[in-house]
C-alpha positions as CSV (number, residue, x, y, z in Angstrom):
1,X,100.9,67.7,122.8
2,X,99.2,68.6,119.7
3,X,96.0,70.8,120.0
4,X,93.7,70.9,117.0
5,X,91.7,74.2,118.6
6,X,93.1,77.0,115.7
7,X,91.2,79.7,117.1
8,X,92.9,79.1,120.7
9,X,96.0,82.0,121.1
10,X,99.0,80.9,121.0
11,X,101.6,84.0,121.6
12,X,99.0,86.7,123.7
13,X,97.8,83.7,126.3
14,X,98.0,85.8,129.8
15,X,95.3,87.9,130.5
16,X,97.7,90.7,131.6
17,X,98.9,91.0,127.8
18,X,95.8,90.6,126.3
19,X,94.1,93.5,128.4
20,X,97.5,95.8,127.1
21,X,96.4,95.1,123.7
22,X,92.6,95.8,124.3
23,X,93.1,98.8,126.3
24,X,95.7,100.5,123.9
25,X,93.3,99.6,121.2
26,X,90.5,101.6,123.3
27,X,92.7,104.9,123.5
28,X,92.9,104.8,119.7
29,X,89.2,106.3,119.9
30,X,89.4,108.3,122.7
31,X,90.1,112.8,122.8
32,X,90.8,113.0,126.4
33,X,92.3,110.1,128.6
34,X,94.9,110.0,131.9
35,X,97.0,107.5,132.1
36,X,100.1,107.9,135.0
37,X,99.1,111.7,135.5
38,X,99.5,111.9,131.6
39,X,97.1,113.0,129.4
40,X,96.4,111.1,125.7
41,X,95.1,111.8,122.4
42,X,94.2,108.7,121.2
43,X,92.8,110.0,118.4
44,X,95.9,111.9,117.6
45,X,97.9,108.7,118.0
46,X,95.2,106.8,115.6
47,X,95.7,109.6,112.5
48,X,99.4,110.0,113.1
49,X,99.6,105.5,112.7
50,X,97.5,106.0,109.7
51,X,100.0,108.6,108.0
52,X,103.3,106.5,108.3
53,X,104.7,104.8,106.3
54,X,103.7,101.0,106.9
55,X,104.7,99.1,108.5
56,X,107.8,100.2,109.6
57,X,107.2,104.1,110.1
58,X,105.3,103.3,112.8
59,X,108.0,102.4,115.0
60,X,108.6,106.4,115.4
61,X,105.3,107.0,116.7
62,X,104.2,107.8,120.2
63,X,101.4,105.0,120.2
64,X,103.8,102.7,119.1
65,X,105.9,103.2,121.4
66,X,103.5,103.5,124.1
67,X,102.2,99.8,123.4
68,X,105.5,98.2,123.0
69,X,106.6,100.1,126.6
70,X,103.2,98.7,128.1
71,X,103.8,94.7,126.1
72,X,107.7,94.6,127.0
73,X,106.0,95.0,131.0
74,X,104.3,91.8,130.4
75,X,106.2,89.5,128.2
76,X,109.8,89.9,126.3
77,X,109.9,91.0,123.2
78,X,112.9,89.9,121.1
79,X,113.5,92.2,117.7
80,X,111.1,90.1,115.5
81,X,108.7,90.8,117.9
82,X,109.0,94.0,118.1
83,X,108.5,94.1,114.1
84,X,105.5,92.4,114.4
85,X,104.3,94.8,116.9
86,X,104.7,97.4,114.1
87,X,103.2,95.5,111.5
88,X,99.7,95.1,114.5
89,X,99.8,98.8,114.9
90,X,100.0,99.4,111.5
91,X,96.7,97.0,110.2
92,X,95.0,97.7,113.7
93,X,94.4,101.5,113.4
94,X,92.4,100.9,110.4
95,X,89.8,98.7,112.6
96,X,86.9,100.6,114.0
97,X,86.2,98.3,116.7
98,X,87.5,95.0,118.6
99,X,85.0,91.9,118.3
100,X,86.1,89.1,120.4
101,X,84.4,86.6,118.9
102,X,85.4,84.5,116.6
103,X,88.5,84.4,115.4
104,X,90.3,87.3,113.1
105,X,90.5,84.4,110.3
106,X,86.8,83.3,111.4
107,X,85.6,86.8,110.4
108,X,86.8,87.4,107.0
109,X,85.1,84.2,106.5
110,X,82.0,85.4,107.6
111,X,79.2,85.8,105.0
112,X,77.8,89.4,104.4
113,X,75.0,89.6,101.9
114,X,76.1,85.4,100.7
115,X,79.6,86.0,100.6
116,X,82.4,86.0,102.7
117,X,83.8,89.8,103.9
118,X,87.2,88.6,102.2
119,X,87.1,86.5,99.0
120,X,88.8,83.4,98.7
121,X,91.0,85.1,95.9
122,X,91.7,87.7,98.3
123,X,92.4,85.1,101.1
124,X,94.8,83.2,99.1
125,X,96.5,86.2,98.2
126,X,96.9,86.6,102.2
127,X,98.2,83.2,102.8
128,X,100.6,83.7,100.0
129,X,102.4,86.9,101.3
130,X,106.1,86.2,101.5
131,X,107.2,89.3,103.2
132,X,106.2,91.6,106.1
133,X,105.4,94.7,103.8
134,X,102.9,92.9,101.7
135,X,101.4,90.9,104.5
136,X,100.4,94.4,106.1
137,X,99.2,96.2,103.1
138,X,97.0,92.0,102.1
139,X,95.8,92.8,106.1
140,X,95.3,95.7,106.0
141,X,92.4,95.6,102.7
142,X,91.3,92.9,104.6
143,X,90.1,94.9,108.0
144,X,88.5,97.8,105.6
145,X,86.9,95.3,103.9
146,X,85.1,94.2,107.4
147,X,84.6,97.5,108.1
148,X,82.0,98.8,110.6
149,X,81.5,95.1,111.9
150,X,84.9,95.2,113.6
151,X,87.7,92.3,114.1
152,X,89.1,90.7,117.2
153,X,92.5,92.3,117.3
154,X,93.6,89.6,119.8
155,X,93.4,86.8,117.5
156,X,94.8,89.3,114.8
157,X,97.9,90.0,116.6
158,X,98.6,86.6,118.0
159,X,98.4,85.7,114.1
160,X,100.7,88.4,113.3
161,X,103.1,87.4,115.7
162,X,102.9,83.9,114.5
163,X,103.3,85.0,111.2
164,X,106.5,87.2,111.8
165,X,108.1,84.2,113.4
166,X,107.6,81.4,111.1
167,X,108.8,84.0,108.3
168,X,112.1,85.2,110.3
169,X,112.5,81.2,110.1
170,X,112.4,81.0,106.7
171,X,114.4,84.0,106.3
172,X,117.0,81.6,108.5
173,X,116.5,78.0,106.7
174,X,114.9,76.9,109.8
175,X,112.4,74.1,109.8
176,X,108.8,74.4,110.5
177,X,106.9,73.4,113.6
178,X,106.4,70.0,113.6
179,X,102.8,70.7,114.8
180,X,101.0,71.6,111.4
181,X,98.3,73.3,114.2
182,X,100.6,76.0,115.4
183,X,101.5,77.0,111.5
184,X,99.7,80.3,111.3
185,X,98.8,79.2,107.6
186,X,97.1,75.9,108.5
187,X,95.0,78.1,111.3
188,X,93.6,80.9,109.4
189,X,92.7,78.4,106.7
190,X,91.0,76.1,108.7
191,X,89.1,79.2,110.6
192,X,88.1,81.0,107.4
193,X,86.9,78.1,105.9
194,X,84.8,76.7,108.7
195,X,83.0,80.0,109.3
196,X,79.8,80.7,108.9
């Protein structure tokens, strides 16, 4: 069945994954937290993501691993998954908070001062990304560019995830989803360009 709803997630649906995701997100800004009798430096993990190497240098991290322990709890992650995981980590430590509503895509079509937080330029350039590195570094620009006001970090990674799967298909000559809904392309275009 064909569902038109874009903004709907399509990889990070049960609520057990998408509380991994906000609550790892969450330790990014906290000094002092326990988890299992552990104690965590979130903000330690947050500076040490920011250093490496995107988006693969990531995948030596502690936070990295942390998040793809906690995920691989909840749902299987096969190896493009797991890349995609890196390229999340690597765009989400440069977002200062989660906003769940609307959309990732939504947002950098949201007008700030008459003009959306991401250009369409800039958007283009975003769609147009043909491999993993410069897909980070196009998302990456993009969450700075929101700033202060946040992004929803759900929707980002379910669009990551969606992202890293239809380009490993490429990669492999495979053919695209015969739902034009579930292309990550066709969603973020139609979110961006029905924000307001």
């Amino acid at each position: 069945m064909l569902s038109s709803n874009t903004a709907q997630v399509r990889i990070f649906t049960q609520p057990a994954t998408q509380k991994v995701l906000t609550e790892w997100f969450d330790t990014l800004s906290e000094r002092y937290e326990k988890q299992d009798e552990k104690r965590i430096n979130g903000r330690a993990w947050r500076a040490e993501l920011r250093r490496m190497d995107p988006p693969y240098g990531v995948m030596m991290c502690e936070g990295y691993a942390e998040l793809r322990h906690r995920l691989q709890q909840q749902m299987p992650l096969q190896a493009i998954d797991q890349m995609a995981l890196a390229v999340f980590v690597s765009v989400a430590v440069h977002v200062e908070k989660h906003i769940s509503s609307p959309s990732f895509a939504a947002q950098l079509g949201q007008k700030k001062n008459d003009r959306p937080y991401l250009s369409r330029l800039r958007f283009e350039r975003l769609q147009q990304a043909t491999d993993p590195e410069s897909f980070c570094q196009q998302l990456t620009r993009a969450v700075r560019l929101r700033g202060k006001d946040g992004a929803n970090i759900l929707s980002l990674a379910d669009g990551i995830f969606l992202w890293m799967r239809e380009w490993q298909a490429r990669e492999e000559h495979q053919p695209e989803s015969i739902d034009p809904f579930s292309r990550n392309r066709i969603r973020w275009a139609s979110e961006y360009l029905s924000a307001r």
